[in-house]
C-alpha positions in Angstrom: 3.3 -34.0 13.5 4.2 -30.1 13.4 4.9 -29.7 10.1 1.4 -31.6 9.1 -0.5 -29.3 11.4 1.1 -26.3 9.6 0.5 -27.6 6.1 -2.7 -28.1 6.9 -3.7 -24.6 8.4 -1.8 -23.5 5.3 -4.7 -25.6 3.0 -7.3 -24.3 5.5 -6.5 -20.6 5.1 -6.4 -20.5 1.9 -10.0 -21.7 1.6 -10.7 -19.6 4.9 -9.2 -16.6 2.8 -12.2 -17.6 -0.1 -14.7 -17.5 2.2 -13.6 -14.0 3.7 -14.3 -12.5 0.4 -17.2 -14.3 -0.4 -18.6 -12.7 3.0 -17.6 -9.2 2.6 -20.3 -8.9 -0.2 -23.1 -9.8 2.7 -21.5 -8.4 5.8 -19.3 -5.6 4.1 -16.4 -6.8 6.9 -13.1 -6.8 4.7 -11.3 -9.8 4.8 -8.3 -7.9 5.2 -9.0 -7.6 8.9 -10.3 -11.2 9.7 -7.2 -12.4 8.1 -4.8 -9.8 10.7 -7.6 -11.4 13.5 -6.1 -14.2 12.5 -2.8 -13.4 13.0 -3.3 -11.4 16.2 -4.5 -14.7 17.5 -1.7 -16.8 16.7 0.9 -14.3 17.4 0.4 -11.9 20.6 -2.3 -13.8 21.9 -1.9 -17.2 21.6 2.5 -17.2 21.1 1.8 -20.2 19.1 3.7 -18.5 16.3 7.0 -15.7 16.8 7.9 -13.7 13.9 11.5 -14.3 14.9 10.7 -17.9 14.1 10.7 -16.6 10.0 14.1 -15.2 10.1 15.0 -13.2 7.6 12.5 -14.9 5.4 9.6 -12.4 6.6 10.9 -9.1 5.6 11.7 -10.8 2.0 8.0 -12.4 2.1 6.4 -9.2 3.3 8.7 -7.0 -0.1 7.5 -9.7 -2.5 4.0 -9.3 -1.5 4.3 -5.5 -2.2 6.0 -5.7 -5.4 3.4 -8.4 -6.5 0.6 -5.2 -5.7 2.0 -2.6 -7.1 3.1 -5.0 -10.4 -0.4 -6.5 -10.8 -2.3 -3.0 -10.0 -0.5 -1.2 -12.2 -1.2 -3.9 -15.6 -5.1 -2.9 -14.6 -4.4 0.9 -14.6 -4.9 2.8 -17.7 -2.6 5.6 -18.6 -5.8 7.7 -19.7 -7.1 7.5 -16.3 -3.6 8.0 -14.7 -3.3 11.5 -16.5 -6.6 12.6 -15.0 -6.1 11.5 -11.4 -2.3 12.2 -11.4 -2.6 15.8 -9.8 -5.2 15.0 -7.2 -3.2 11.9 -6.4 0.1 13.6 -5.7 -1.9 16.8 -4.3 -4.4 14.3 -1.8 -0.6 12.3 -0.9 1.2 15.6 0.0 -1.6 17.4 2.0 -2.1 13.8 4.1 1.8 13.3 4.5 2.1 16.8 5.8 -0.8 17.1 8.0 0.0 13.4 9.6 3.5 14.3 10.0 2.7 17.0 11.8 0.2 16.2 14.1 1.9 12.7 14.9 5.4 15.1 15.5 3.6 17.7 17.7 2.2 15.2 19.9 5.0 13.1 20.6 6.6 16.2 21.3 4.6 17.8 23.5 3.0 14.4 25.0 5.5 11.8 25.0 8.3 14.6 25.0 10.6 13.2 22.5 13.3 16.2 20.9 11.7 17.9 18.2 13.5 16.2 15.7 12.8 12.6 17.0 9.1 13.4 16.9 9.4 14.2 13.4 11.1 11.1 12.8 7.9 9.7 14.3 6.0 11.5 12.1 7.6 10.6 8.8 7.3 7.0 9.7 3.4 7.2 9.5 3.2 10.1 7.4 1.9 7.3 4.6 -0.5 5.5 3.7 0.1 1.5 2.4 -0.7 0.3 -0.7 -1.0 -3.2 0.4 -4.0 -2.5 2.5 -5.1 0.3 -0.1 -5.5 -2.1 -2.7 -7.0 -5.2 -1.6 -10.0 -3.0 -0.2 -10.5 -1.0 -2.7 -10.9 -3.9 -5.1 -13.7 -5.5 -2.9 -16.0 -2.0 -2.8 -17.8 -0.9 -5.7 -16.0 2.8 -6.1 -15.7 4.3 -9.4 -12.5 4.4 -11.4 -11.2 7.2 -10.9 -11.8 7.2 -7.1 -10.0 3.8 -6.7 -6.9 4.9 -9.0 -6.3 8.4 -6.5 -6.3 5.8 -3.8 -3.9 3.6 -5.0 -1.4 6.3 -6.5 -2.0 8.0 -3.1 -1.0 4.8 -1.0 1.8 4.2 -3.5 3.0 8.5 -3.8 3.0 8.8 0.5 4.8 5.3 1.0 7.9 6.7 -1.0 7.9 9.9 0.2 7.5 8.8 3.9 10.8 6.1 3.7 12.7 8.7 1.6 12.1 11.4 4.4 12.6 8.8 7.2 15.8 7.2 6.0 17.1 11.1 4.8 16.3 11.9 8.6 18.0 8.8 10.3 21.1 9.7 8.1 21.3 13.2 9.1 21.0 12.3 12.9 23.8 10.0 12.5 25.5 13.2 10.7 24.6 15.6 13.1 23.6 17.6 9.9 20.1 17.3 8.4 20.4 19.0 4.8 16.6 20.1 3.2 18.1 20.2 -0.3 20.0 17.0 0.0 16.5 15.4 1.0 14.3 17.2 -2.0 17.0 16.1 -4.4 16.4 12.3 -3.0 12.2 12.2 -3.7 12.8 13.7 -7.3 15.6 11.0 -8.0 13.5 8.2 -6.5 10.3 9.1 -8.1 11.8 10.3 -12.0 14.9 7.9 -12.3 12.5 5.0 -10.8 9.7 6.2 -13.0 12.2 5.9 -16.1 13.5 2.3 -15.1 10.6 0.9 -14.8 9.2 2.1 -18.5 12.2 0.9 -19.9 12.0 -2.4 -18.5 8.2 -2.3 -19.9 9.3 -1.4 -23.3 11.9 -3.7 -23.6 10.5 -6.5 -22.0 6.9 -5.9 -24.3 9.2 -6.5 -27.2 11.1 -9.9 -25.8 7.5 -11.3 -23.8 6.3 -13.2 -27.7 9.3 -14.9 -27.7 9.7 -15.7 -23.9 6.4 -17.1 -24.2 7.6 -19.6 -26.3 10.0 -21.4 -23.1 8.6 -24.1 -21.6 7.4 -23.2 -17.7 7.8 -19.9 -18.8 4.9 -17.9 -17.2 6.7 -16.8 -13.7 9.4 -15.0 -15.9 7.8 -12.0 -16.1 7.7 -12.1 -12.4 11.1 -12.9 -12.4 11.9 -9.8 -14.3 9.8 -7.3 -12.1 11.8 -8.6 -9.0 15.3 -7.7 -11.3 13.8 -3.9 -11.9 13.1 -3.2 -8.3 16.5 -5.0 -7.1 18.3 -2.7 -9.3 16.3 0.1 -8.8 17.2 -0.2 -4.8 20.3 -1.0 -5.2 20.9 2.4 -7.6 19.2 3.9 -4.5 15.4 4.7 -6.7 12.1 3.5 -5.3 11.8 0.0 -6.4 8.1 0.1 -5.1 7.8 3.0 -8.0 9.9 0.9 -10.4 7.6 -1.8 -10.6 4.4 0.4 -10.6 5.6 2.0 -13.5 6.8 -1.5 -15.3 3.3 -2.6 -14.6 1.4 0.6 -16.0 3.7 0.2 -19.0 2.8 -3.5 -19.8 -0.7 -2.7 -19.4 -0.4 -0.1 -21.6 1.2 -1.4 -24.7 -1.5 -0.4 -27.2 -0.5 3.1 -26.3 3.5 3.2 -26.9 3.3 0.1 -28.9 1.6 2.1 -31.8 4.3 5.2 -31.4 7.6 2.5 -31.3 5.6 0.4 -34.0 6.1 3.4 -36.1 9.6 4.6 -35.9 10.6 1.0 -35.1 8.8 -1.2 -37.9 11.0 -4.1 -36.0 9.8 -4.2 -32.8 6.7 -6.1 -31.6 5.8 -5.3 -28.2 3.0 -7.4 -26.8 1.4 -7.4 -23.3 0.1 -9.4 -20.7 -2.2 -12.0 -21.8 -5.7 -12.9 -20.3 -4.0 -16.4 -18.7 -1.1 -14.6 -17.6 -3.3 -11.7 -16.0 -5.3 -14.5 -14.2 -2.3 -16.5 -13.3 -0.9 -13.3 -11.3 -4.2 -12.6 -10.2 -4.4 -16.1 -8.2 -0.4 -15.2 -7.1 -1.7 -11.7 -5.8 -4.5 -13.7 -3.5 -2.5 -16.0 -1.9 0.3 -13.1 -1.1 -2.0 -11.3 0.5 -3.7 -14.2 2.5 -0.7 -14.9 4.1 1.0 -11.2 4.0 -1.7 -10.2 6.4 -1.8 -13.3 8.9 1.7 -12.4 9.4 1.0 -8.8 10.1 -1.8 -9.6 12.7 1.4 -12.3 14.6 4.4 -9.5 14.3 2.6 -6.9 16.3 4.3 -6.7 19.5 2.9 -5.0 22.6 5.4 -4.3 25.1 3.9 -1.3 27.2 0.5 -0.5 28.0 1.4 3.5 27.5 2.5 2.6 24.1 -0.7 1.1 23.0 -3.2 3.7 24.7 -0.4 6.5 23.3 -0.7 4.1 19.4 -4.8 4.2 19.7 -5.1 7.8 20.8 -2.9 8.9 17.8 -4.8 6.7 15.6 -8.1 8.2 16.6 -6.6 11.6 15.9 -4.9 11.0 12.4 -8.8 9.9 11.3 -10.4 12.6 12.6 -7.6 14.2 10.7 -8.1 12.5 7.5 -11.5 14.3 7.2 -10.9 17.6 6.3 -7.8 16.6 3.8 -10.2 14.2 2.2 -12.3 17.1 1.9 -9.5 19.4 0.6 -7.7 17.1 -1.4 -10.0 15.7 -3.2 -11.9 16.8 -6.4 -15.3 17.7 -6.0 -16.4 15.5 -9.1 -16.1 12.8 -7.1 -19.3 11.0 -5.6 -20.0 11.5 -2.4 -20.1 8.0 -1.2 -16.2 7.1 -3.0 -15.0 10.5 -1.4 -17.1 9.4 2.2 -14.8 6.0 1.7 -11.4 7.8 0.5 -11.9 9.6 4.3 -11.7 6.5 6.0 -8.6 4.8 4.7 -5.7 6.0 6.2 -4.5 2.6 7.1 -0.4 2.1 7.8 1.4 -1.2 6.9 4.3 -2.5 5.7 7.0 0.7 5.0 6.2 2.1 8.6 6.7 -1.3 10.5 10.3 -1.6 8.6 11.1 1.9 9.4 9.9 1.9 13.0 12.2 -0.4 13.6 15.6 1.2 12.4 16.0 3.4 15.4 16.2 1.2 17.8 18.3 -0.7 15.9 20.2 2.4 15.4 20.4 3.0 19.2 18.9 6.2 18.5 17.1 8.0 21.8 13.0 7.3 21.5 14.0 3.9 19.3 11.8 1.8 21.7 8.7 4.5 21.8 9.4 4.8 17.9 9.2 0.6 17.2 6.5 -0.3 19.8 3.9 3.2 18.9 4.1 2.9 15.2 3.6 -1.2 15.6 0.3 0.4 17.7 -0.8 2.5 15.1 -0.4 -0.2 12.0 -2.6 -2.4 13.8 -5.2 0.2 14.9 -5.5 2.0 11.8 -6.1 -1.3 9.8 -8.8 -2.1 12.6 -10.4 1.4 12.1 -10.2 1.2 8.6 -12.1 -2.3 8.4 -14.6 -0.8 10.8 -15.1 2.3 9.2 -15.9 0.7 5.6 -18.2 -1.8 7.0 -20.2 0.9 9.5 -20.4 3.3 6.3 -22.2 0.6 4.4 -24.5 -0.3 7.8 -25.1 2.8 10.1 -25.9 6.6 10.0 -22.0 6.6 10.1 -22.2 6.4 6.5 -24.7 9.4 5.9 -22.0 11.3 8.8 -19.1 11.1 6.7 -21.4 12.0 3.0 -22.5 15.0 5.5 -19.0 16.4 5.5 -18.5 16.1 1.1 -21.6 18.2 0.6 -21.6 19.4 -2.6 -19.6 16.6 -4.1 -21.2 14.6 -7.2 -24.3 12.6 -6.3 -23.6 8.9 -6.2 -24.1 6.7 -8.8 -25.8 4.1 -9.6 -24.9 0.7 -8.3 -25.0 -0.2 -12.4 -22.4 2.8 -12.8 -20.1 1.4 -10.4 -16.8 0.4 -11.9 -13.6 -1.0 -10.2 -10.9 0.9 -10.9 -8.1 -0.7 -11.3 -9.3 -4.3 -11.2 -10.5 -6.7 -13.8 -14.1 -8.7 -13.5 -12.0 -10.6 -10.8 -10.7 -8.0 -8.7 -13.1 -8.7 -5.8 -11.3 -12.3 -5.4 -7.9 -10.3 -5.2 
């Protein structure tokens, strides 16, 4: 009788999921967060459902999910537009790692009086932003291209810098000896020797995706190869989340470095991603993240009433925060309304949960404030996130936040609107 119960709330939230987004366009509520409702529900509310009942299936689940983003995203992002927003991505991630880090470090130092060092553990932990919330809402809200694409190389630029730092740290307490050279040399290797795996794959998989076409059943081996580049990319010790942004950008891009290997290489014949194939891993993408958040909302744990109040309070502070580096970090060509919306995403997910974890696993001192705050502050920046979208759209909340971008670019109109990294499908992502 279980197992047809389960199947059946499987069947159900799927078509739960395609009414979430069909709402958002009337009640601006991301689905995002009545899909983690959802999983708050059956999880820490209801214990109908423990995380420790997935094994070590989750964690795989939760990494597929991810690579599936960052894969699909990347085919819709065009290398044009990547060359204009590439500096105020990397500038926007940078100014919000540092400023998070540090205001997350000095108060768990001074509040929660963790050692110095601990705190910034803390503090690299949620020093990012994740691309698997990014994503999804920025493809339901009608921001212009360029707006959407420095979200999305933010979210995807602070994740890697935030579990390079973190692991970097964890090694060096183990060591006793934290070396600053050893982790600068470990973000440049992740980022370029990632970056170049994952353009190789996309050249030489461009060339070989005619004939693979030709296989019967074939349509999940592109798939298949994107999960070989970032295994091989972790296991070489790169960013596999980078890898298989990259291998993405490069299959969306084959018109551009087609034509110049076309040339020099009369041979080759690189092709990319058909309008089927796009679609196919468009439908893969939605059902990902249906489930990827349900089991968000049921593996938050709350343990201890000071961690949650200590979770919410930092929360509170890291958007308040987010403010003036929006305002910073952001070019001022930007409308005011996709600049007002860039302010109020600063939602943590998937890389800070992993890492939050490691500490305690490590034995380390703080591991349990470490797990149990950052668990805190995924959940409530989600929340604040969601909440923040939809009271931009619906109260003078909206015309606070434009307030503070003053002297931005007007906003225009709703005709001018374009997704940025999203096909005429992208709201059903």
């Amino acid at each position: 009788m279980v197992p047809a119960l389960v199947i059946a709330f499987i069947g159900a939230l799927v078509f739960g999921a395609h009414l979430f987004v069909a709402m958002f366009s009337k009640t601006r509520v991301p689905d995002v967060l009545l899909l983690i409702v959802i999983g708050l529900f059956l999880g820490p509310v209801s214990h109908l459902v423990r995380p420790q009942q997935f094994g070590s299936v989750g964690p795989v689940f939760t990494t597929v999910t991810l690579v599936f983003l960052l894969f699909e995203s990347g085919t819709e992002l065009q290398l044009g537009t990547l060359r204009d927003v590439l500096h105020g991505s990397f500038l926007l991630s940078v100014l919000n790692f540092v400023a998070t880090t540090a205001v997350v470090a000095l108060a768990a130092w001074k509040i929660a009086h963790l050692s110095p060092v601990i705190a910034i553990l803390l503090g690299a932990i949620l020093g990012g932003t994740s691309p698997a919330v990014v994503i999804p809402i920025a493809a339901q809200l009608k921001m212009g291209r360029h707006s959407s694409a420095v979200l999305f190389l933010e979210s995807a630029i602070s994740d890697v810098i935030s579990i390079v730092l973190a692991l970097a740290l964890l090694d060096g307490l183990h060591a006793g000896n934290i070396s600053i050279g050893k982790i600068i040399g470990s973000l440049l290797g992740s980022f370029l020797l990632a970056s170049v795996l994952g353009a190789c794959g996309a050249i030489f998989w461009s060339n070989l995706l005619s004939r693979v076409r030709n296989l019967q059943n074939g349509m999940f081996t592109t798939a298949a190869f994107v999960f070989l580049i970032f295994g091989v990319a972790e296991v070489l010790g790169y960013s596999g989340a980078i890898a298989a942004l990259v291998f993405g950008i490069g299959l969306g891009n084959v018109a551009w470095h087609g034509a110049i290997l076309s040339k020099r290489f009369p041979s080759l014949a690189p092709v990319g991603l058909n309008h089927r194939e796009k679609s196919f891993f468009a439908e893969i993408v939605f059902l990902l993240k249906t489930f990827f958040f349900v089991y968000i909302g049921l593996s938050i744990q709350f343990r201890n009433l000071s961690y949650i109040v200590f979770g919410l309070s930092i929360t509170a502070l890291l958007f308040v925060v987010r403010i003036p580096i929006a305002r910073f970090g952001v070019n001022k060509s930007t409308p005011r309304k996709d600049a007002a919306r860039m302010a109020a995403m600063a939602p943590k997910g998937l890389a800070a949960a992993v890492l939050a974890s490691l500490p305690l696993q490590q034995g380390l001192p703080g591991g349990d404030f470490i797990q149990n705050t950052a668990y805190s502050v995924v959940l409530f920046s989600i929340l604040l996130t969601s909440v923040l979208i939809f009271l931009q759209d619906r109260t003078f909340v909206g015309k606070l936040y434009r307030w503070f971008f003053t002297g931005f670019a007007p906003d225009p109109s709703v005709d001018d609107a374009q997704p940025a990294l999203t096909n005429p499908n992208a709201a059903q992502k």
